[in-house]
TORPA-4810 file (N, C-alpha, C, O; in nm, 3 decimals):
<nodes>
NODE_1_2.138_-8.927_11.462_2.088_-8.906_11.594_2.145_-8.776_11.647_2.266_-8.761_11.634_X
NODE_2_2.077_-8.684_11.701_2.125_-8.586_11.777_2.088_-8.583_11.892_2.030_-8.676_11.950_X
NODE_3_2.128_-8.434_11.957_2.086_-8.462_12.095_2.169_-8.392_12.189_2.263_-8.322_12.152_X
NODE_4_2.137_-8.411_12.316_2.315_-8.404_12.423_2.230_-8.408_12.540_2.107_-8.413_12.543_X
NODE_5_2.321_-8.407_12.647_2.295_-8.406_12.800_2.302_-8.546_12.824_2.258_-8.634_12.750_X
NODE_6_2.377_-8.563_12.959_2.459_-8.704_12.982_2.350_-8.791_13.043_2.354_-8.914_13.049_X
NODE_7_2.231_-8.694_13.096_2.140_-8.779_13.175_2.039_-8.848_13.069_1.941_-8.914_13.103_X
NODE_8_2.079_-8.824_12.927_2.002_-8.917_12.847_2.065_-9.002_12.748_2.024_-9.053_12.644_X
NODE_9_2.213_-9.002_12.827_2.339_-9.142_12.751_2.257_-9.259_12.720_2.260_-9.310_12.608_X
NODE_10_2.155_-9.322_12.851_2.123_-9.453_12.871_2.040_-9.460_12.706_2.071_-9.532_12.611_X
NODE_11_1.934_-9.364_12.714_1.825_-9.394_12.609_1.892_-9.363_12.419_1.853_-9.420_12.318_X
NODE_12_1.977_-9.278_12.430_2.043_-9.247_12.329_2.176_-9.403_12.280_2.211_-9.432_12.166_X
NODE_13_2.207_-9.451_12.372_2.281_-9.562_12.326_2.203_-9.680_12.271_2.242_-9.747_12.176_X
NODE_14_2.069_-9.705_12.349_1.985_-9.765_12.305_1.934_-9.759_12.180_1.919_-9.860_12.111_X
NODE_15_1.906_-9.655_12.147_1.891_-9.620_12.012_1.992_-9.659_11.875_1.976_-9.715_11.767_X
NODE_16_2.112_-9.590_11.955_2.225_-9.616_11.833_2.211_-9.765_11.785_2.213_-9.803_11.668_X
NODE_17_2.191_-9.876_11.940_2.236_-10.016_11.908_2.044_-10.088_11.846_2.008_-10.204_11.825_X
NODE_18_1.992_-9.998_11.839_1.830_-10.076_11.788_1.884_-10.001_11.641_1.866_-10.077_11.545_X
NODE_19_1.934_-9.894_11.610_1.954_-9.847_11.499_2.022_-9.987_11.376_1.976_-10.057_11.286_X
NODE_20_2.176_-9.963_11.457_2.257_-10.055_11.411_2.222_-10.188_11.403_2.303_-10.256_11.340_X
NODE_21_2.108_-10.256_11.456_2.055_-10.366_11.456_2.021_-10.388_11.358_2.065_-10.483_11.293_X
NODE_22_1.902_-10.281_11.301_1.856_-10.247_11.193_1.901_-10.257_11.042_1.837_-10.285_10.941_X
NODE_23_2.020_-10.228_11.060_2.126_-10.183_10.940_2.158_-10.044_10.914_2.232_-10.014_10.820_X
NODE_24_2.126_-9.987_10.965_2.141_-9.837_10.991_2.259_-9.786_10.990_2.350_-9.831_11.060_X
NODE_25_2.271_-9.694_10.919_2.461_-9.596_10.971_2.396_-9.497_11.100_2.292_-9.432_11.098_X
NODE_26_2.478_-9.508_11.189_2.419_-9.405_11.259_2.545_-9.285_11.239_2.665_-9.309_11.247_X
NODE_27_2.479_-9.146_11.209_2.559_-8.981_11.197_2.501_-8.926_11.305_2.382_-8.927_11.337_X
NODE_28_2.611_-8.868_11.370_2.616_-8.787_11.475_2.718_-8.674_11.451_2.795_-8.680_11.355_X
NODE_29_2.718_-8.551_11.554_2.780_-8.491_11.591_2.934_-8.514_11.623_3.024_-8.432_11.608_X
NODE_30_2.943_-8.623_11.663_3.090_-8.709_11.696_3.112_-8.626_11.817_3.233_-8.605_11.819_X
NODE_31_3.048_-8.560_11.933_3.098_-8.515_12.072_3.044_-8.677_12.168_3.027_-8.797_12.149_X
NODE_32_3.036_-8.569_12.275_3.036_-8.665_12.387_2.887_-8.706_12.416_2.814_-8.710_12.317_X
NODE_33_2.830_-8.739_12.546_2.696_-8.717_12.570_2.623_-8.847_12.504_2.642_-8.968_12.486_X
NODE_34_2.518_-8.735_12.479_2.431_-8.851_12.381_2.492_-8.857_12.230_2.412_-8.913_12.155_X
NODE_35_2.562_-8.832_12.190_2.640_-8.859_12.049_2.737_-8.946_12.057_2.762_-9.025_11.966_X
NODE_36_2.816_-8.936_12.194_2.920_-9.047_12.241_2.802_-9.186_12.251_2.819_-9.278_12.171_X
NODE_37_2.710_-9.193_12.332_2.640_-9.317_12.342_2.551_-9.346_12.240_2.512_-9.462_12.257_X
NODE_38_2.505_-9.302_12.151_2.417_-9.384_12.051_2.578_-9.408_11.957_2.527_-9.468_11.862_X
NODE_39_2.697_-9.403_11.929_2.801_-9.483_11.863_2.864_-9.573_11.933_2.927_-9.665_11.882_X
NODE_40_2.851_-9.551_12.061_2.856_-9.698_12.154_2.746_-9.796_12.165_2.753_-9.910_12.209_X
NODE_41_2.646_-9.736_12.121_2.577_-9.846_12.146_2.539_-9.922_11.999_2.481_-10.031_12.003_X
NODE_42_2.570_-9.867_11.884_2.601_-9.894_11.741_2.738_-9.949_11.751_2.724_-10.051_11.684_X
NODE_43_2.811_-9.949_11.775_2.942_-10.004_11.796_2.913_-10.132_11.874_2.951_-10.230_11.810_X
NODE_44_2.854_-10.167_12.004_2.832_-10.284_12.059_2.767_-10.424_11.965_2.781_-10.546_11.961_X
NODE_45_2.693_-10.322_11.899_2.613_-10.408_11.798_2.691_-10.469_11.648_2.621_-10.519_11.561_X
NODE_46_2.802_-10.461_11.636_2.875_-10.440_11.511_2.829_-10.279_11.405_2.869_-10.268_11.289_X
NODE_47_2.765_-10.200_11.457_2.735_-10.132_11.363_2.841_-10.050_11.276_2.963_-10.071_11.271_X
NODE_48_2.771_-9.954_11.209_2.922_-9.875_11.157_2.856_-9.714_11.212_2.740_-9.700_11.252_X
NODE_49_2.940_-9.621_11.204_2.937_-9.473_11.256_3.001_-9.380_11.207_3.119_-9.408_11.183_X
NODE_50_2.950_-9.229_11.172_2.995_-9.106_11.133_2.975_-9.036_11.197_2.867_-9.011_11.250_X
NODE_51_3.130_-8.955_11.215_3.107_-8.865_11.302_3.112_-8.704_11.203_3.167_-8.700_11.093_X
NODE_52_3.054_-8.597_11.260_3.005_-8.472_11.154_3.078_-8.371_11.292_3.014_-8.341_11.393_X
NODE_53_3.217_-8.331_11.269_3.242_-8.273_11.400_3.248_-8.097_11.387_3.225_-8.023_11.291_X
NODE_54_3.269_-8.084_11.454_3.247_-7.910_11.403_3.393_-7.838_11.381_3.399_-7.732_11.319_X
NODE_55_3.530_-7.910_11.443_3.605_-7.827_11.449_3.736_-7.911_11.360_3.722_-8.028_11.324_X
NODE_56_3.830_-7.852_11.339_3.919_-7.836_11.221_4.031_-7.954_11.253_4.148_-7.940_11.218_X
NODE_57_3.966_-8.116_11.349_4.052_-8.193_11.368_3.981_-8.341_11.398_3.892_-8.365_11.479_X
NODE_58_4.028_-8.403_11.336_3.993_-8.564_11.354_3.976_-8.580_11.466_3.868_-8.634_11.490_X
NODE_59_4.066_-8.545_11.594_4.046_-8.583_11.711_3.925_-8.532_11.815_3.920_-8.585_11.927_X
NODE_60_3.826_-8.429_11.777_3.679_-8.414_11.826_3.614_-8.505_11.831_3.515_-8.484_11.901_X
NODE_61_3.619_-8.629_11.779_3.563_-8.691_11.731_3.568_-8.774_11.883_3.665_-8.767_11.959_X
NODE_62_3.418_-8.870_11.917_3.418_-8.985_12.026_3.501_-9.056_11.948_3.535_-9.040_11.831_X
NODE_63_3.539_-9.169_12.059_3.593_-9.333_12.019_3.523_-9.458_11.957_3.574_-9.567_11.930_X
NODE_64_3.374_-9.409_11.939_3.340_-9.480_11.872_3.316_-9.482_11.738_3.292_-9.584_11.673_X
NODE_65_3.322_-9.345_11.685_3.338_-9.287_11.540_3.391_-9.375_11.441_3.514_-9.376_11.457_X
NODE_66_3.357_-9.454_11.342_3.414_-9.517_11.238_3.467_-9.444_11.141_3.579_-9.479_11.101_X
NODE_67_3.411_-9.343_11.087_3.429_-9.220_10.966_3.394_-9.109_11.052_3.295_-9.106_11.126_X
NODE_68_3.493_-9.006_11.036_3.479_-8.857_11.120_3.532_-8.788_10.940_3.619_-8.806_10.854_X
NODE_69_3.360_-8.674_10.978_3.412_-8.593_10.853_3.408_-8.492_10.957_3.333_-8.479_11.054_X
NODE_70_3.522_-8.410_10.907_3.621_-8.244_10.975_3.541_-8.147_10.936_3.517_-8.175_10.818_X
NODE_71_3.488_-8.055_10.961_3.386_-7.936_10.890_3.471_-7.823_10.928_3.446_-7.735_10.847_X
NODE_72_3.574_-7.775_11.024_3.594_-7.640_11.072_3.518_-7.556_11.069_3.567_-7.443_11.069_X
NODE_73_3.341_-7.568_11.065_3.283_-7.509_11.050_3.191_-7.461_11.224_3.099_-7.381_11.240_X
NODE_74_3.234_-7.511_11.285_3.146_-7.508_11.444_2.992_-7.559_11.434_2.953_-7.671_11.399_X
NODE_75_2.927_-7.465_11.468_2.793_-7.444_11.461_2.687_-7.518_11.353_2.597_-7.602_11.347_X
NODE_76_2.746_-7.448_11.291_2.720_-7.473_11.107_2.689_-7.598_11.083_2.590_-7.639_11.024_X
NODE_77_2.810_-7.685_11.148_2.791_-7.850_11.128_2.633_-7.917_11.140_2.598_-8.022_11.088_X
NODE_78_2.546_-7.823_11.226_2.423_-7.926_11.243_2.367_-7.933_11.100_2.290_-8.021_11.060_X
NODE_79_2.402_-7.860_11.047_2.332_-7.883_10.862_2.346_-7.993_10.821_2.273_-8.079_10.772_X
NODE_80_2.463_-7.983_10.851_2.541_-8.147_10.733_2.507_-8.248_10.829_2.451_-8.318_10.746_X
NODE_81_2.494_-8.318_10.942_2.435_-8.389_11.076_2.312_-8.444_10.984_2.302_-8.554_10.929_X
NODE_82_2.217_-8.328_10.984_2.085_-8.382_10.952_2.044_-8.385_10.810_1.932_-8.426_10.779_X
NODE_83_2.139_-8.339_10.714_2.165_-8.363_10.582_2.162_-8.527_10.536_2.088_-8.600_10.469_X
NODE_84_2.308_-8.541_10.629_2.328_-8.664_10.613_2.312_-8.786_10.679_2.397_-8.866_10.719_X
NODE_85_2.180_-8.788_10.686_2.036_-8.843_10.755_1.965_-8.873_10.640_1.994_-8.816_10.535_X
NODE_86_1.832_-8.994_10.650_1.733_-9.042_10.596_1.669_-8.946_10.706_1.615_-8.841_10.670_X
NODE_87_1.678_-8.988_10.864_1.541_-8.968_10.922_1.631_-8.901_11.040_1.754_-8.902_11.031_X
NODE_88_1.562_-8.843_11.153_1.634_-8.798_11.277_1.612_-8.800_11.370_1.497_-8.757_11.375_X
NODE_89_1.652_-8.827_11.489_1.622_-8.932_11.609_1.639_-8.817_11.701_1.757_-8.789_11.679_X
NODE_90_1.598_-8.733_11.790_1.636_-8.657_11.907_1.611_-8.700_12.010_1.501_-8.742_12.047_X
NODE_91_1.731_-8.695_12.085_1.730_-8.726_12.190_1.809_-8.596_12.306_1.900_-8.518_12.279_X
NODE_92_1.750_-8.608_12.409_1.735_-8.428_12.518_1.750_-8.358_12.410_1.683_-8.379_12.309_X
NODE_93_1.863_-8.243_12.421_1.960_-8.145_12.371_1.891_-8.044_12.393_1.775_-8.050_12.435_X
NODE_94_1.954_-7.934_12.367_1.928_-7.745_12.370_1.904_-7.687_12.247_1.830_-7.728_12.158_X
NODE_95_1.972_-7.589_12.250_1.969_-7.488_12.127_1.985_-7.548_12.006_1.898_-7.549_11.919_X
NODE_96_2.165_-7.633_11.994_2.192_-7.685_11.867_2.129_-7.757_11.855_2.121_-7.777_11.734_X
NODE_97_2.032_-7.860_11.938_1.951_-7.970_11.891_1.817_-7.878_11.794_1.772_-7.919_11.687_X
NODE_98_1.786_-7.786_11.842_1.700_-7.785_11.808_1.677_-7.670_11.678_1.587_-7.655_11.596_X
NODE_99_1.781_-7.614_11.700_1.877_-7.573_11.534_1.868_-7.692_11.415_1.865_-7.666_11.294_X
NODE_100_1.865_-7.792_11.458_1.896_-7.937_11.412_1.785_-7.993_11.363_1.785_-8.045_11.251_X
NODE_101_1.655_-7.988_11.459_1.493_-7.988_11.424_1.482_-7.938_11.324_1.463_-8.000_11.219_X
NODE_102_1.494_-7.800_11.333_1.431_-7.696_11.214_1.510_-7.736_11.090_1.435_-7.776_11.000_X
NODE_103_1.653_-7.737_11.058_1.707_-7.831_10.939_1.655_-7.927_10.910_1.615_-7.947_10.795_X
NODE_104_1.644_-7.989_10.982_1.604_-8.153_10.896_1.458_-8.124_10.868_1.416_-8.166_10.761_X
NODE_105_1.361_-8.050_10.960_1.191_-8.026_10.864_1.236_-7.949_10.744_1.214_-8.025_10.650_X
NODE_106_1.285_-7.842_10.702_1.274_-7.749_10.607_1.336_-7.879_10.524_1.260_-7.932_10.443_X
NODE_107_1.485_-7.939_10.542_1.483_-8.041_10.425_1.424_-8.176_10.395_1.480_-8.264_10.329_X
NODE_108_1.288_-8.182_10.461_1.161_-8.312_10.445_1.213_-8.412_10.525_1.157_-8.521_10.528_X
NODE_109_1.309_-8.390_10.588_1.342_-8.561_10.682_1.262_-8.586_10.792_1.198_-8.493_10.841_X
NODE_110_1.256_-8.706_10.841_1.108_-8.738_10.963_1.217_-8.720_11.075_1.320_-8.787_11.086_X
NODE_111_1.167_-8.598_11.175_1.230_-8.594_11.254_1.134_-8.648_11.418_1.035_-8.598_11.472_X
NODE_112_1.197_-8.735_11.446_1.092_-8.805_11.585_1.159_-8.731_11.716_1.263_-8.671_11.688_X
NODE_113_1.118_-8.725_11.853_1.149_-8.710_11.937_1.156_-8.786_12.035_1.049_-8.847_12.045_X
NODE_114_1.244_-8.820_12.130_1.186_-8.914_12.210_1.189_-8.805_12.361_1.256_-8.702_12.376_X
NODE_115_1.114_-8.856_12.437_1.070_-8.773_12.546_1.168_-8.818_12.688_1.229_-8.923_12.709_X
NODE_116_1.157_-8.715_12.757_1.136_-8.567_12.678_1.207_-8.513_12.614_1.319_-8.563_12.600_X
NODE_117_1.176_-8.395_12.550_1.287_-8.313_12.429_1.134_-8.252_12.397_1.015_-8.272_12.424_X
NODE_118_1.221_-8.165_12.320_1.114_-8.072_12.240_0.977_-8.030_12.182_0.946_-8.052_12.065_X
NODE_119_0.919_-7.985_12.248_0.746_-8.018_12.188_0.728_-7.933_12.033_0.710_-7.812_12.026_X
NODE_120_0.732_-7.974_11.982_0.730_-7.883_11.809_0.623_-7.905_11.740_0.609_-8.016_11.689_X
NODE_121_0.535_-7.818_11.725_0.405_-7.864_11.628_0.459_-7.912_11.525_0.524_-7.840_11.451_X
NODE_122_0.440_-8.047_11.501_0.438_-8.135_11.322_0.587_-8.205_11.312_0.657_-8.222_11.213_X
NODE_123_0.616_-8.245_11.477_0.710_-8.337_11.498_0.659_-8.468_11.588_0.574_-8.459_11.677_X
NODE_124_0.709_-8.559_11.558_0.632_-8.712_11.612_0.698_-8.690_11.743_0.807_-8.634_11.730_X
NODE_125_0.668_-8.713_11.855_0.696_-8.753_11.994_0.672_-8.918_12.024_0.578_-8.980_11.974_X
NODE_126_0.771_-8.978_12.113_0.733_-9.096_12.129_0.815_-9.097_12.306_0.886_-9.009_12.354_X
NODE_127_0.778_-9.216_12.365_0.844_-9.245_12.469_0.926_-9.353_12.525_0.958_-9.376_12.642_X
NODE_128_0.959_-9.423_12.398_1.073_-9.540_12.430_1.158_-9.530_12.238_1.118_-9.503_12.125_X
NODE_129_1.285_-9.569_12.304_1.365_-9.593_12.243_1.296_-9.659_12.076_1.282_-9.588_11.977_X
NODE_130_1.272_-9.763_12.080_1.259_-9.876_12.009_1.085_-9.815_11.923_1.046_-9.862_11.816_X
NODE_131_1.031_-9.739_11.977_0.939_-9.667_11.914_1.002_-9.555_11.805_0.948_-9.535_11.697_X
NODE_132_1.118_-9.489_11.847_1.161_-9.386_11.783_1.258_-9.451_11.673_1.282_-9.381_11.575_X
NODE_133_1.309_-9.563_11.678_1.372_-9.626_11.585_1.290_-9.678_11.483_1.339_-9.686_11.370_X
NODE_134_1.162_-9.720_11.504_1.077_-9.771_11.467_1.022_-9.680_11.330_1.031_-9.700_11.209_X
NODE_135_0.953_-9.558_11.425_0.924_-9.430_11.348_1.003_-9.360_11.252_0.961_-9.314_11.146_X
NODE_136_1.133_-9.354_11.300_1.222_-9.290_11.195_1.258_-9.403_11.053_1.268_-9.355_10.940_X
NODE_137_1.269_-9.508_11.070_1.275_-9.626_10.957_1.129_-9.595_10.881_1.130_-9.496_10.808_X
NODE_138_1.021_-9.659_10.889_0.889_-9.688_10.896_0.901_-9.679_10.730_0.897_-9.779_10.659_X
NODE_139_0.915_-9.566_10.687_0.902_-9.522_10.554_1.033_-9.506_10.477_1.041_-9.434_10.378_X
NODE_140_1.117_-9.565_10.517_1.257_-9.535_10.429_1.291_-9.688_10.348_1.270_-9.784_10.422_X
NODE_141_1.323_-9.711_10.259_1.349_-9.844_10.121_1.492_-9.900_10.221_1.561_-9.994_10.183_X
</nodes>
């Protein structure tokens, strides 16, 4: 799941915990925001969580993080985020989110949006949570 901006915690936690319902690992960024709430809301659920942090210390990482891998890499990190993904869930975000888009199409992963966020020709848009969980599974074993 990626993403950020706090005014879309509610819908992004939702996600994490329809994820984790699922059986899902949910990978994130391991910051705050919407990366802090879809591992809280995977965490509420019993789920499990990875955090993909950008800087050169375990402690970037949210509190809900089960596995935090260290990258010291900053920026860079959205590679490995949506690498280490089946499918990819966006939720708001800016620039790096959408740094994050363009990775995961060039490496074939289904990247959904949930609204609003990003209008991208030859990306799925949806408008509830439980649709975008839906969509990103649909086709994965």
């Amino acid at each position: 799941m990626i993403g950020s901006g706090a005014q879309h915690a509610e819908r992004a936690e939702q996600v994490g915990r329809l994820l984790a319902e699922r059986g899902a690992v949910v990978v994130t960024g391991g910051g705050g925001e919407v990366m802090a709430a879809a591992a809280r809301g995977a965490k509420a659920v019993g789920g499990t969580t990875i955090a993909i942090v950008p800087g050169e210390s375990r402690s970037g990482a949210n509190q809900w993080s089960d596995h935090v891998v260290v990258t010291g890499i900053g920026h860079a990190r959205n590679l490995a985020v949506v690498a280490s993904g089946d499918a990819v869930i966006a939720v708001g975000g800016s620039w790096g989110t959408l740094a994050e888009i363009g990775f995961a199409m060039r490496l074939g992963r289904r990247v959904v949006v949930l609204d609003p966020g990003w209008e991208i020709q030859g990306v799925d848009r949806v408008g509830s949570a439980a649709q975008a969980v839906e969509l990103a599974l649909r086709d994965l074993a």
